[in-house]
C-alpha positions as CSV (number, residue, x, y, z in Angstrom):
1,X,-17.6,32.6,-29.2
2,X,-19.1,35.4,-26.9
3,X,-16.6,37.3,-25.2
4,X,-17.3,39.4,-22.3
5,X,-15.7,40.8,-19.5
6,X,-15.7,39.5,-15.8
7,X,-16.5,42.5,-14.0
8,X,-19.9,41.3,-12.5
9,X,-18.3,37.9,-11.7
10,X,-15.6,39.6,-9.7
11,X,-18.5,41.5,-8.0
12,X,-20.3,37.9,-6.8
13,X,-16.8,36.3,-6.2
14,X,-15.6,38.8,-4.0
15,X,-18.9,38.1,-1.4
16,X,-18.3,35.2,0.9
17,X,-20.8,33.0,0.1
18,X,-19.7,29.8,2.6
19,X,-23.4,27.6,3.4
20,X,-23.4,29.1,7.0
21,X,-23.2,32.7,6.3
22,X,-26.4,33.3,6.0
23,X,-26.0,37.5,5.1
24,X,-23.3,36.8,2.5
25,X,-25.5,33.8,0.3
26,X,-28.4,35.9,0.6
27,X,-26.2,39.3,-0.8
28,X,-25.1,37.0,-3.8
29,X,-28.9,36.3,-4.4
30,X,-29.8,39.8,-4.2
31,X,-27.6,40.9,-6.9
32,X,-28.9,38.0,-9.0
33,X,-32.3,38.8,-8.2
34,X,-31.8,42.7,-9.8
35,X,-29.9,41.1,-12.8
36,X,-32.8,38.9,-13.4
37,X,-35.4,41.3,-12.7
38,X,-33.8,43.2,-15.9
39,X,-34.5,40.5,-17.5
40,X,-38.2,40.0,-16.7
41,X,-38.3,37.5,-14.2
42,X,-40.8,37.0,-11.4
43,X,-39.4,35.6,-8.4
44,X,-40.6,33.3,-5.8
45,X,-38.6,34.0,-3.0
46,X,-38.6,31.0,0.0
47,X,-37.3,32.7,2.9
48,X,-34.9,30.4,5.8
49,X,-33.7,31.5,9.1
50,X,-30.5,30.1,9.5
51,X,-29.0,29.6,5.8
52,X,-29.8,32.1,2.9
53,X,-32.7,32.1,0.9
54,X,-33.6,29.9,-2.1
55,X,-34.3,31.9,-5.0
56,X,-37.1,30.5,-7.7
57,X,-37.2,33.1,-10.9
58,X,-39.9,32.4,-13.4
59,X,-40.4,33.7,-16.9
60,X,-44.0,33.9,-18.8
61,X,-45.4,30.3,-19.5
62,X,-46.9,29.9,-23.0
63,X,-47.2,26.2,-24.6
64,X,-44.7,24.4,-25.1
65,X,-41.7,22.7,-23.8
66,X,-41.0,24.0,-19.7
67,X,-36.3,23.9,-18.9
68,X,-35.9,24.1,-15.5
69,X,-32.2,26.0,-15.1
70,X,-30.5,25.1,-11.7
71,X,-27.7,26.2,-9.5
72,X,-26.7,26.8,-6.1
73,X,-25.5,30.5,-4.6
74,X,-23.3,29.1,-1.8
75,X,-19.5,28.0,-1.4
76,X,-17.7,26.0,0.8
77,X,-15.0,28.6,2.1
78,X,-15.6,29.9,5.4
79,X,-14.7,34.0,5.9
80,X,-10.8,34.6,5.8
81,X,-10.0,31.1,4.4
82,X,-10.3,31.7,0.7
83,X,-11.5,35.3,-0.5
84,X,-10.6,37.5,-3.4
85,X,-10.9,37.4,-7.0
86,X,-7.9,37.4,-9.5
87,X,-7.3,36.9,-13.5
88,X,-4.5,36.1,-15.5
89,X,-4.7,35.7,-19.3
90,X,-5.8,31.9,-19.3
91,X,-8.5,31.7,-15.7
92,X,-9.9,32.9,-13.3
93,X,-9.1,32.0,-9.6
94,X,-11.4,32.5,-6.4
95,X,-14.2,30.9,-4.5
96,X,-16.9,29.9,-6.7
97,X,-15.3,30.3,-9.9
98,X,-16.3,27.4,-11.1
99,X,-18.4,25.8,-8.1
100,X,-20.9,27.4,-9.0
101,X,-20.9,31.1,-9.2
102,X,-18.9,30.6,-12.6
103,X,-21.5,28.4,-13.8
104,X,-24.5,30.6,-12.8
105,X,-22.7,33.1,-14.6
106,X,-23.0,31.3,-17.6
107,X,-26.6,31.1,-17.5
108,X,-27.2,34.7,-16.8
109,X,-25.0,35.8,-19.2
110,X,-26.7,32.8,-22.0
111,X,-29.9,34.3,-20.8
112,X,-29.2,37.8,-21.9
113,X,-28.3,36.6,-25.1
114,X,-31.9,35.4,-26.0
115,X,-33.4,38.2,-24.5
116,X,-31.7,40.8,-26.5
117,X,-32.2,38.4,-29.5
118,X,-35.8,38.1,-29.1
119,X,-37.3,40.5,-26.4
120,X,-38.6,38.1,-24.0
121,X,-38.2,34.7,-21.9
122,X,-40.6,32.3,-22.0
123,X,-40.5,28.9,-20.3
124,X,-36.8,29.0,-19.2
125,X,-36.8,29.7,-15.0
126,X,-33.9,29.2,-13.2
127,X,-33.8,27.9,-9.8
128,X,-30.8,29.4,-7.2
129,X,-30.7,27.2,-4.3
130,X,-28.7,28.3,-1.0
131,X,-27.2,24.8,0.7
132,X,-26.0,22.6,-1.9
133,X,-22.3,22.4,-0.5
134,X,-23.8,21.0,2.6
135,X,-25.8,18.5,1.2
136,X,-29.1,20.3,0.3
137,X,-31.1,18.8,3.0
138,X,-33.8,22.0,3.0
139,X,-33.7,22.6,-0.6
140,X,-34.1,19.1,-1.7
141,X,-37.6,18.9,-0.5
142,X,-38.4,22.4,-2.6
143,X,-36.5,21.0,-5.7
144,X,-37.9,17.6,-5.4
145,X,-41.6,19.4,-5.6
146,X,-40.6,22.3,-8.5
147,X,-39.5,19.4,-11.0
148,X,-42.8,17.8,-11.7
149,X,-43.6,21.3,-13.7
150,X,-40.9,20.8,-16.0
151,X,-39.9,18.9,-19.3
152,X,-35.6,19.0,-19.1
153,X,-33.3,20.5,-16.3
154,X,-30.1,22.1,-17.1
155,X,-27.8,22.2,-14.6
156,X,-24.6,24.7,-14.4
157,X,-22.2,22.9,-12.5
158,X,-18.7,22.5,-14.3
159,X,-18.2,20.8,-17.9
160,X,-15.5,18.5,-17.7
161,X,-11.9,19.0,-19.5
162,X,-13.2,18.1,-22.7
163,X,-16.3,20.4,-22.8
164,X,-18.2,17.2,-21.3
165,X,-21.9,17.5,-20.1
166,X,-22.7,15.0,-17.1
167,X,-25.7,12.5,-17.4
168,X,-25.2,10.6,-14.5
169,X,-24.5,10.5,-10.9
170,X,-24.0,8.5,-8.5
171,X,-26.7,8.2,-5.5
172,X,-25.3,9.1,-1.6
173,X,-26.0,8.6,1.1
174,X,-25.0,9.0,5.4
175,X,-25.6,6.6,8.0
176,X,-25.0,6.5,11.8
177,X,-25.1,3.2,14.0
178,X,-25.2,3.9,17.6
179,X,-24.5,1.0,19.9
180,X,-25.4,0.7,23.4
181,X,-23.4,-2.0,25.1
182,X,-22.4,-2.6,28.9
183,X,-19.8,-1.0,31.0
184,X,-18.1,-3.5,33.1
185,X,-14.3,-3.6,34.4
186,X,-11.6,-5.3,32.5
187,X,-9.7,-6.5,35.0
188,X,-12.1,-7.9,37.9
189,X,-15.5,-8.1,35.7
190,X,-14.7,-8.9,31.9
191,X,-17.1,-11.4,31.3
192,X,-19.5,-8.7,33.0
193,X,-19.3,-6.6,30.0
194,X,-21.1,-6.1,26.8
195,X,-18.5,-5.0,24.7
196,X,-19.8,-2.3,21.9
197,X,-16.4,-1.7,20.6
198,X,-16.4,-5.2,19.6
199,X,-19.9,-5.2,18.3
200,X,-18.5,-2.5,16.0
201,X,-15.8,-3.9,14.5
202,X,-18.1,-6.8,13.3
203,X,-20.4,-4.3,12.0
204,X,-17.7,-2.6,10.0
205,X,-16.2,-5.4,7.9
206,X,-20.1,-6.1,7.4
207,X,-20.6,-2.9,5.8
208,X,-17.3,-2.6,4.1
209,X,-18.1,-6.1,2.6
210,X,-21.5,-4.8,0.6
211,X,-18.9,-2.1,-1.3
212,X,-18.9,-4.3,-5.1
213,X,-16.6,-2.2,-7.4
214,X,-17.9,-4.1,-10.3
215,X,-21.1,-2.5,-10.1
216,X,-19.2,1.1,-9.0
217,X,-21.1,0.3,-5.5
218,X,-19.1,1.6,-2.7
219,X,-19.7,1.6,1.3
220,X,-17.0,4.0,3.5
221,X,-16.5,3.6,6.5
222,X,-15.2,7.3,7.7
223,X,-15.7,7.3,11.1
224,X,-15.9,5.1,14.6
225,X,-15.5,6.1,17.7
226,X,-16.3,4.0,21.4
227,X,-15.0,2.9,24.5
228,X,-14.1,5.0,28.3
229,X,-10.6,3.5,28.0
230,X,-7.9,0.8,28.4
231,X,-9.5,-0.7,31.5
232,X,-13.6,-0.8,30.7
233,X,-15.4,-2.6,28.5
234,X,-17.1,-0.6,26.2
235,X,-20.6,0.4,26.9
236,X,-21.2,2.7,23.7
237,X,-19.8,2.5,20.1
238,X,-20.8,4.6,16.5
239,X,-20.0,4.7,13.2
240,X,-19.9,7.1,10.5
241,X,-20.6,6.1,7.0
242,X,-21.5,6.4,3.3
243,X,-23.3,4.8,1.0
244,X,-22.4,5.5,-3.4
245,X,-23.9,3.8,-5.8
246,X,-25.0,3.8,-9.6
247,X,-28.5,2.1,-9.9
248,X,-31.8,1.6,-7.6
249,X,-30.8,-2.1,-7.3
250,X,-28.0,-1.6,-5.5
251,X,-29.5,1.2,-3.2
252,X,-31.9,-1.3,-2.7
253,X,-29.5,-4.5,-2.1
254,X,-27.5,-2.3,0.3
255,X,-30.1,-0.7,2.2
256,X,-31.9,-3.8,3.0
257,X,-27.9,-5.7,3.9
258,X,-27.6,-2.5,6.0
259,X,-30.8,-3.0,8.1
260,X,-29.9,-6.8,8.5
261,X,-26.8,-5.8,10.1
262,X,-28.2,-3.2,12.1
263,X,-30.8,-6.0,13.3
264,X,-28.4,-8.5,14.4
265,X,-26.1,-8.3,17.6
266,X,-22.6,-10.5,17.3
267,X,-22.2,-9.4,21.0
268,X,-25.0,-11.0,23.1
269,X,-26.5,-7.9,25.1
270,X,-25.5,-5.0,22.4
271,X,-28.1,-3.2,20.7
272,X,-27.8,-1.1,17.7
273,X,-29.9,2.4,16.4
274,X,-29.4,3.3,12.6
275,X,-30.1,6.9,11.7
276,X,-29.3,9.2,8.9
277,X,-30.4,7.7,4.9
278,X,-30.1,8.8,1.5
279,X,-28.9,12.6,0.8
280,X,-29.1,12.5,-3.2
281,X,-30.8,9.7,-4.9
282,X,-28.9,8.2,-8.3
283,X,-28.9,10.2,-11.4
284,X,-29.5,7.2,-13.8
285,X,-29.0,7.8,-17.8
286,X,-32.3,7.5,-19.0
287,X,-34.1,7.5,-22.9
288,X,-35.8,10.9,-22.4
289,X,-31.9,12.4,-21.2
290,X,-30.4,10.7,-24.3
291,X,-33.6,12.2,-26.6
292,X,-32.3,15.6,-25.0
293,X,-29.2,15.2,-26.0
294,X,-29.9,14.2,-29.3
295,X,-32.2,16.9,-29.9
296,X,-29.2,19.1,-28.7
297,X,-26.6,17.2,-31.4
298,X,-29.0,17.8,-35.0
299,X,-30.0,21.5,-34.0
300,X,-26.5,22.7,-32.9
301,X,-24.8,20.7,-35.4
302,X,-22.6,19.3,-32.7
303,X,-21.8,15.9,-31.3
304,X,-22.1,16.5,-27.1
305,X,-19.9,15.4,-24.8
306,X,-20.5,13.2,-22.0
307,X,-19.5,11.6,-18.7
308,X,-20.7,10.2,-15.6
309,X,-18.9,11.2,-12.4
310,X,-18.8,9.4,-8.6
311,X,-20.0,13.0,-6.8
312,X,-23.2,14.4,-6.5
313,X,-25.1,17.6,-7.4
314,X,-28.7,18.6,-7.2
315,X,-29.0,17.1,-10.8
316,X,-29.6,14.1,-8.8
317,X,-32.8,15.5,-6.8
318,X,-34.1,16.7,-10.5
319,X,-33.2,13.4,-12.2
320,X,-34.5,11.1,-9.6
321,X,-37.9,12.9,-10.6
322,X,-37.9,11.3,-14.1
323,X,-36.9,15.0,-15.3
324,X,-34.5,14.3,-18.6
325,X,-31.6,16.6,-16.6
326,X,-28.3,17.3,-17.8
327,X,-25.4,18.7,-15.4
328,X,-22.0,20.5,-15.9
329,X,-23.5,23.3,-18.6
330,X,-21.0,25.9,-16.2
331,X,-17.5,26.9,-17.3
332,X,-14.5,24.1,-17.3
333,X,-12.4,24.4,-14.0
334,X,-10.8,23.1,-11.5
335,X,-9.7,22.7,-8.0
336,X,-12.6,23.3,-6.3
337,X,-13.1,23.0,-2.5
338,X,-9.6,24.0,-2.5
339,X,-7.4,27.5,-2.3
340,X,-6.6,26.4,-6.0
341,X,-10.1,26.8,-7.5
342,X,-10.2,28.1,-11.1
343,X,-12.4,28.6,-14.2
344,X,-11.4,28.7,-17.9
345,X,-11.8,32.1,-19.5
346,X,-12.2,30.5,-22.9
347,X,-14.9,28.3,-21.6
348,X,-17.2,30.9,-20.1
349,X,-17.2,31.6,-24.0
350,X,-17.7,28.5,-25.5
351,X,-20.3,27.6,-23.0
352,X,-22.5,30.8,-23.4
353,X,-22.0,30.9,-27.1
354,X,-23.8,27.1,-27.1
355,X,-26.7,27.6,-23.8
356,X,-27.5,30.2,-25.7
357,X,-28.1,28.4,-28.5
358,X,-30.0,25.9,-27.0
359,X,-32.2,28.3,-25.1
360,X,-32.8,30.2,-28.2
361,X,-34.5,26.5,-29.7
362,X,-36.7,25.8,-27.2
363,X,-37.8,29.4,-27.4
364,X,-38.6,28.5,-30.8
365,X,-40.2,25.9,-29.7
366,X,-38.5,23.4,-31.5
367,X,-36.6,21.7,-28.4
């Protein structure tokens, strides 16, 4: 098992890294981009405005097998809510620890292993994206177009509590209904009215209805809001909702329920508008992921891990591509998105000791 210190982690931890703050994200990538650079890395910088930039660092390309490393440089703590980096004998605590600065860690630190083993990186480039925690929706279209030049993603998310490696995911996505309705008054007009609070409430227990837990298909309702007040009938209503789901047939059975129920008006006069769609598409277990695996198992000796988990990454994006991906290669940990967050010492070990490994193979060419 590697051992190492945390000193550079601290350095990454300790810079506020929340989606919006655009100056902090990009410093984190900065000091990834010099620590890469000593590595011999090429990077293909993609420049935003108003959130940091995504980061695309490519080794030399020879024949042979193309891994496609990914992980994302922000966090989801605003300035003042959550900052600091501390260590006890047993974890880490701080923002990012384990989601995902910890994890990109792990591959820089795996990375050095092979290059001071062998003297170069070939066909292992690592992808830093900059809005993960807030959905991806600019990166997923860059991600979406950078998998079709690779043969297997790893992605450094956290491992589960048993060391477990994630090969699947379910697919999510956001919708919005607007309703338009009629404003009449309740007292000397009600049959005037068109009432889009109503309307709503028939569209909810439509959509709650499609959720079939049998099939790990879920439909959440988070959010409705309508109305002026106690004496008007409603003229506008919306809701707020998300879609999770585990296979194409259900996005496809919901999707097309969804846009039947958008179609059709319970309240004569109400019309409806749906908006938003699918953020992260499924990450389906596939033959080619459970060849990678497999090929992992006979030349580490090992018998990996796995699990499938309800939330979403950008393995998803990658997956969704037909890219054999793998997810939660970063350090065990837990309570992230919360003041609690923390990372396993003894798994920034393990973990290393094993990417390394694996990257180490494929350089070999025998991955």
């Amino acid at each position: 098992m590697q051992k190492f210190d945390f000193g550079e982690l601290r350095e990454i931890i300790e810079i506020n890294s929340w989606t919006k703050n655009k100056a902090g994200v990009d410093k984190n990538g900065n000091i990834f981009a010099k620590w890469m650079d000593s590595l011999g890395y090429t990077l293909d910088r993609y420049s935003r405005e108003d959130i940091g930039d995504h980061l695309h660092f490519k080794s030399t390309h020879k024949e042979g097998k193309k891994l496609l490393l990914l992980g994302h440089l922000d966090t989801v703590f605003p300035p003042d809510t959550f900052e600091g980096f501390r260590e006890d004998d047993e974890w880490i605590y701080g923002a990012g620890v384990c989601d995902m600065k910890g994890g990109n860690f792990v591959a820089l630190k795996a990375l050095r292993e092979v290059y001071s083993k062998y003297g170069n990186i070939h066909n292992i480039d690592f992808l830093l994206v900059s809005d993960e925690e807030t959905g991806s929706d600019d990166s997923k279209h860059l991600s979406s177009a950078l998998a079709q030049d690779y043969d297997y993603c790893m992605v450094f998310e956290a491992s589960g509590v048993d060391d477990e490696v994630v090969i699947g995911r379910k697919g999510v996505g956001t919708f919005f209904i607007d309703i338009e309705g009629k404003a009449s008054h309740a007292g000397n007009h009600y049959t005037d009215g068109e009432d889009a609070n109503l309307e709503l409430a028939h569209k909810l227990i439509e959509l709650v209805s499609l959720t079939d837990l049998d099939k790990e298909t879920t439909v959440n309702v988070g959010k409705i809001q309508g109305g002026i007040g106690a004496n008007t009938i409603s003229p506008k209503a919306n809701i707020v909702f998300e879609l999770r789901y585990t296979t194409t047939e259900e996005k496809e059975r919901v999707l097309n329920a969804i846009d039947n129920i958008v179609a059709h008006s319970h309240i004569e006069g109400t019309t409806s508008t749906l908006s938003g769609g699918i953020q992260r598409d499924v990450m389906q277990p596939s033959p080619a992921q459970e060849e990678f695996v497999n090929q992992i198992n006979r030349l580490c000796q090992i018998t990996l891990p796995t699990e499938k988990r309800g939330g979403v990454s950008d393995a998803n994006i990658i997956s969704s591509k037909g890219v054999p991906t793998l997810d939660g290669w970063g350090p065990y940990g837990d309570g992230d998105h919360t003041i609690n967050e923390r990372a396993s010492k003894k798994s920034f070990g393990e973990r290393v000791s094993l990417v390394s490994e694996i990257f180490g193979y494929l350089i070999e060419d025998r991955v």
